[in-house]
N, C-alpha and C positions, 0 to 999 in steps of 0.2 A: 527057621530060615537062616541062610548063612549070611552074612555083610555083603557079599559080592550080590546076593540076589536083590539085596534093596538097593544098591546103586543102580543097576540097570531102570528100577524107579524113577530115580530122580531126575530124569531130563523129564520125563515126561510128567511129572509134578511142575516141577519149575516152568517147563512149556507152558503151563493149564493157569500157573496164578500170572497176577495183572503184572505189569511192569514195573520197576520200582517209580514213586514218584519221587519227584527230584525238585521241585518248585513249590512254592506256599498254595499257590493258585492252584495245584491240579491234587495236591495231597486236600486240600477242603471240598474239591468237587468228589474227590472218592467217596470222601466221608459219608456224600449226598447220597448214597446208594449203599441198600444191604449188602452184606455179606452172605452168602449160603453155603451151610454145610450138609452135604450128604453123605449118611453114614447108615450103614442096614440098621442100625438103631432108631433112626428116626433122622427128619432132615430139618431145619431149620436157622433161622435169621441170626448175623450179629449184624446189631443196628450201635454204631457209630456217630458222635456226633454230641452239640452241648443242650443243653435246657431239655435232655430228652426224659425225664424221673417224674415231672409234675403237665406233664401234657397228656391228655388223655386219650390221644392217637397214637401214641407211641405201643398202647396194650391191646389196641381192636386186633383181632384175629386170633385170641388165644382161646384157649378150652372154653367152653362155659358150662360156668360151675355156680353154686346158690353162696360159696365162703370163698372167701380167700384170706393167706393166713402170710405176715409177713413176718420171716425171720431174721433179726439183726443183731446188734450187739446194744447196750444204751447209748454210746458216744455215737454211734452211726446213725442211729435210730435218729436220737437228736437233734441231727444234721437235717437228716432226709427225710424221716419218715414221716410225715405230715404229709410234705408234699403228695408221697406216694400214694397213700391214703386215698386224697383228695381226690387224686386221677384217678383210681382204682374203682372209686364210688360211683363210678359211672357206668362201672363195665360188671360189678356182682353185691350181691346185698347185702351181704355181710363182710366184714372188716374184720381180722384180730391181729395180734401179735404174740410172740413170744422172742423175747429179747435175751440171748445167753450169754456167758461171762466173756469176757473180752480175752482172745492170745492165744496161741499154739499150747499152750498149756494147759489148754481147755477143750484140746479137739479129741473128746472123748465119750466115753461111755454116759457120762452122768450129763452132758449136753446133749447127744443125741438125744436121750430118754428124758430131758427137758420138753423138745418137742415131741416125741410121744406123748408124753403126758397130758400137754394142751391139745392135738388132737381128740384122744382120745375124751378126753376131757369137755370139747366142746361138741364131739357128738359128730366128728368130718365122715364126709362121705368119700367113695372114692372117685368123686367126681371135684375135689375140695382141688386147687392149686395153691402150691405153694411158693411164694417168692424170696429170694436170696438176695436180702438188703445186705450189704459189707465187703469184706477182701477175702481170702481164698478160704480162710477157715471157718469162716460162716457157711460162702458156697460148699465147699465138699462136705460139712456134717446136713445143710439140707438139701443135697441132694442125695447122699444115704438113706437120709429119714424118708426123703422121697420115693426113693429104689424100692423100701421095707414095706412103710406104712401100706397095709391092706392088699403087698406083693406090688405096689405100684402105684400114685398118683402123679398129675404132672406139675412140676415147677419150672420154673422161672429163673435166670440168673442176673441180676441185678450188679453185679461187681464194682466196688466204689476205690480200689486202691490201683496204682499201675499194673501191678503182677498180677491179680484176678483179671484183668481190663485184656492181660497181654497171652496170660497162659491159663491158670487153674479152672476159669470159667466157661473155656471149650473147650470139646473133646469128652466131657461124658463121665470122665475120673471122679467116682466120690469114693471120702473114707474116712477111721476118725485112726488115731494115731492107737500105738501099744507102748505099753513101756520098753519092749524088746523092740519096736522099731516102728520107723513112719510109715502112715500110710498101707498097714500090714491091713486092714479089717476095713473093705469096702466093695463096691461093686461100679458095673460101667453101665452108666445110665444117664441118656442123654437129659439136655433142658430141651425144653421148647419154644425157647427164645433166651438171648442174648442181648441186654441192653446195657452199652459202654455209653455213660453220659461223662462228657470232659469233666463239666463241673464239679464233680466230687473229686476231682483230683486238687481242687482248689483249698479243701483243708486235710488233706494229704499233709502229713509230716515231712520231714526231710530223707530223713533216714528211712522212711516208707519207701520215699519214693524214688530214692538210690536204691530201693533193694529190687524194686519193679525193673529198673535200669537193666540188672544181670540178666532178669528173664529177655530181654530182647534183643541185649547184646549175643544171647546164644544162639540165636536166629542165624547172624553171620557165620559162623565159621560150620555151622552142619549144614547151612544149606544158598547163602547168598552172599557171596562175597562182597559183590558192590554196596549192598547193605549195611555190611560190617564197616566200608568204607564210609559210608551217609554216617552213619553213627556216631563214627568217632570226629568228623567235621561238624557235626551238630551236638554236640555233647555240653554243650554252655547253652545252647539253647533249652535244648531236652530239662537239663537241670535248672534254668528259669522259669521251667514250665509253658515254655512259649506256645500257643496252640496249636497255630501251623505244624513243627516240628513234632509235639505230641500225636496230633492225628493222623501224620504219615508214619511213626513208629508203631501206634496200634492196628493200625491198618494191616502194616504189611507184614510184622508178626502174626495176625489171626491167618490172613491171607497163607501165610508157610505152614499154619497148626492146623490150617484144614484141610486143606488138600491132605495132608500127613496122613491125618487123622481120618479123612475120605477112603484113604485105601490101606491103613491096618487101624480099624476102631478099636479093639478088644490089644493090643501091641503084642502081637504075635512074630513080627519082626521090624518093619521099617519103622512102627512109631517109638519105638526103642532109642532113635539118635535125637527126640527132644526131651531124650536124658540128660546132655550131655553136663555133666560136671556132679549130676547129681547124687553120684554112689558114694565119691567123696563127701558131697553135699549133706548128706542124710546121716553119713555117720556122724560128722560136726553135732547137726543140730540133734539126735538121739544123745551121743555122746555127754555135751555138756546139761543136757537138761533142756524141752523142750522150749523156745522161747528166750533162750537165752543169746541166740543168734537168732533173726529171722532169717527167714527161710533163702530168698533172694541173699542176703548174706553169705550163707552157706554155700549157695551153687556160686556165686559169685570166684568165691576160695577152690570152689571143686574144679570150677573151671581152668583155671590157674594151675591148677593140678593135673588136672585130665589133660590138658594143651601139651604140659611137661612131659605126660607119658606119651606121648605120640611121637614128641620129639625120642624119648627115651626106645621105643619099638623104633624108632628109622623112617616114617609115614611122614612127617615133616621134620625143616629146619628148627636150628633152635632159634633164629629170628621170628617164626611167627608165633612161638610159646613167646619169646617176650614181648611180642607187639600186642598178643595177649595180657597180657601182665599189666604193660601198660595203659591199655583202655581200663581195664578193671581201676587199676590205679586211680585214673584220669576221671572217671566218675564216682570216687571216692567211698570205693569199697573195699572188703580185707583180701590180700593178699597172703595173708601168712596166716599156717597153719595152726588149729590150738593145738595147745601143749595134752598128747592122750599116750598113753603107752603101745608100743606095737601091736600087744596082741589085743589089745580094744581096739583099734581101727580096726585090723582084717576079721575082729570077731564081729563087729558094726556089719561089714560090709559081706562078710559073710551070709547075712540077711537078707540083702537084697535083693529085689525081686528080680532082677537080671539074672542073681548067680544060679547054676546048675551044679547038682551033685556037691556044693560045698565050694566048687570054685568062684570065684569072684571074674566077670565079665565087664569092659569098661565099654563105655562110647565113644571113643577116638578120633582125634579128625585124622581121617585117612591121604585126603591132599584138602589143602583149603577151600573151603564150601562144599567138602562132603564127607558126612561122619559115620561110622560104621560100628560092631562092636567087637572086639578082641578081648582074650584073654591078657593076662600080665601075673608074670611070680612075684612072690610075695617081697622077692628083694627087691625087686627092680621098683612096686611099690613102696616100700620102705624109703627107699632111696629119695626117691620124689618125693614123698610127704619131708624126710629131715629138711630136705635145699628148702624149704620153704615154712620150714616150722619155728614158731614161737621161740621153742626152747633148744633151737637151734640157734637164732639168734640171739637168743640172750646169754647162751653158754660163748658164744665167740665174743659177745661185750663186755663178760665178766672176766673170761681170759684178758682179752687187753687191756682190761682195768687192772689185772692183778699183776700183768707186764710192767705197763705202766708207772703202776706203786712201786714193783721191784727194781723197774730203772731210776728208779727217783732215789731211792734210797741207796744203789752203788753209787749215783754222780757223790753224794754227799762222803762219801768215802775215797771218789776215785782222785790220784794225783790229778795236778792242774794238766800236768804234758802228756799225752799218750804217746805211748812210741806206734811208730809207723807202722801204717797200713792196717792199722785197728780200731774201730768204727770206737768213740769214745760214748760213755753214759750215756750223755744230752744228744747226741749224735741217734742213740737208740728210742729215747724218750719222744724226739720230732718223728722217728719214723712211725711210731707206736700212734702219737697224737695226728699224725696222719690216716694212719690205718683207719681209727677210731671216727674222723670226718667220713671218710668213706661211706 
């Protein structure tokens, strides 16, 4: 499907979700009501809201099944998983877990087949559900194993970090990573519920929860301006973790991923633009090693990028790639590019599940709050990654260092008087120690 054909979408998505809320008072009464998504895959609840992991109303209406099986990580586990238990003990008669190694470094073959193993192991039927205690990489390896196991059982998505809360845990995406690229080896299957409880954002790290930040800041510029504007005047909030401001950020992000996701489940075209940043995003985090950026991270930088290239196609000003720039900044995330050789990005990106025939396809904001996907030549991307690359700036720091030293060491040579209209040493060395502020 072309870009032009998903914009004609998007009023009437934006038509269909709720209004933004804008006061403490009506973003917590939102909270007070499910969310629903309907996708030919199956339709179901995100329930919003705090203290909701250890109440044993929160789980009435799911499958019933004789096991249930909770997958987490240990540090999550530890957090939560009692509680869950607790509550869960009410609703089927048997309990287990299986707890996999912690990190994007681990969303792979030998976790999935962790949980294999305790299935098969405890004897599941396929009536057994499965629950997704943790942040994204928990959720998409169980719901894979979910997708597999016995061609199908139903799970649960439990998500305990912002980014799960905001993005990974709706919409149906499961998958575990490759060494050649993320998120290559999975399937679209949905959960059967969605349960975002505040609380576990409560031992939330810092840097989790600025990486959660990127996935919601993407929300504004593909699909809700005044959004992007809420956001960036709530961004001290957001980052206190204040509640109010939390559960109008989760809200109205799910609120934008479902409808999306309502009307291209499988991303056959329109759910393509809650790409956006991410092609850049993916080669980062393949590139350096999984884990070594989180993932929010990465789109964070992609985004920054991808804003550049729109401005770089003519689709926008180059004021709203920095106003881009700036919020990313302002919720203190990376801006600048790693240091990787040309033909490793476009070979990264060459991967991705957008490109056709080998060409590489971005998601672009085509005018502010709505994104689309276009092609881009490999110079035009080159170009945009150097303006914002590592070792781009560190090559113009070492230049002026080396300026610098060189100016220092003429003053100690040059005569005391210059003759006229010729900028003296020290004269070169202030402009140099200026640049250098800069």
């Amino acid at each position: 499907m072309r870009s032009a054909g998903w914009l004609g979408l998007l009023p009437a998505i934006l038509a269909t979700v709720h209004s933004a809320v804008m006061t403490s008072t009506s973003a917590a009464q939102t909270a007070a009501h499910p969310l629903r998504v309907q996708t030919p895959g199956g339709n179901y609840d995100i329930i919003i809201g705090a203290d909701l992991l250890g109440s044993a109303a929160t789980w009435q209406g799911l499958p019933k099944a004789s096991h249930a099986v909770i997958v987490s990580n240990p540090a999550v586990f530890g957090f939560y998983g009692a509680a869950l238990r607790r509550a869960l003990n009410q609703h089927y008669g048997r309990i287990s877990q299986v707890l996999l190694p912690d990190g994007e470094a681990h969303k792979n073959w030998d976790s999935l087949n962790l949980i294999f193993d305790h299935l098969l192991g405890q004897s599941c039927d396929r009536k057994t559900v499965l629950f997704a205690l943790g942040g994204g990489v928990v959720g998409d390896i169980t719901g894979f194993a979910a997708a597999s196991y016995m061609r199908g059982v139903p799970f649960v998505q439990v998500p305990t970090t912002l980014l799960a809360q905001v993005d990974s845990s709706v919409g149906g995406k499961t998958a575990i990573n490759h060494p050649l690229g993320k998120n290559m080896i999975g399937a679209f299957y949905q959960p059967h519920r969605v349960v975002c409880d505040l609380a576990t954002l409560a031992t939330l790290s810092d840097r989790e929860l600025r990486a959660g930040l990127a996935e919601v800041i993407k929300y504004g510029p593909i699909a809700d301006m005044p959004f992007l504007d809420w956001i960036e005047a709530q961004l001290p909030q957001l980052l206190a973790r204040e509640p109010a401001a939390l559960v109008h950020a989760i809200q109205r992000s799910c609120e934008i991923k479902a409808q999306v996701v309502g009307q291209d489940e499988r991303e056959s075209g329109l759910r393509a633009i809650l790409n956006f940043g991410h092609t850049f995003g993916h080669a980062i985090e393949t590139g350096l090693g999984y884990g070594q950026w989180l993932h929010g991270e990465a789109v964070a930088c992609g985004m920054v990028l991808a804003a550049d290239l729109s401005a770089e196609l003519g689709l926008v000003d180059a004021a709203f790639a920095q106003r881009m720039q700036r919020i990313i900044a302002a919720a203190g995330l990376p801006t600048q590019a790693p240091a990787m050789p040309a033909e490793r990005w476009l070979q990264l990106m060459r991967l991705d599940k957008k490109a056709e025939a080998g060409a590489i396809r971005f998601v672009v904001i085509e005018t502010p709050g709505r994104a689309g996907l276009r092609p881009a030549s490999d110079d035009m991307v080159m170009r945009v990654i150097q303006r914002h690359s590592e070792v781009a700036k560190a090559t113009a720091k070492a230049a002026a260092k080396a300026a610098a030293q060189a100016a220092a060491k003429a003053s100690e040579k040059a005569p005391a008087q210059a003759a006229p209209g010729i900028a003296t040493p020290a004269a070169d060395l202030q402009a140099v120690a200026a640049a250098l502020r800069r």
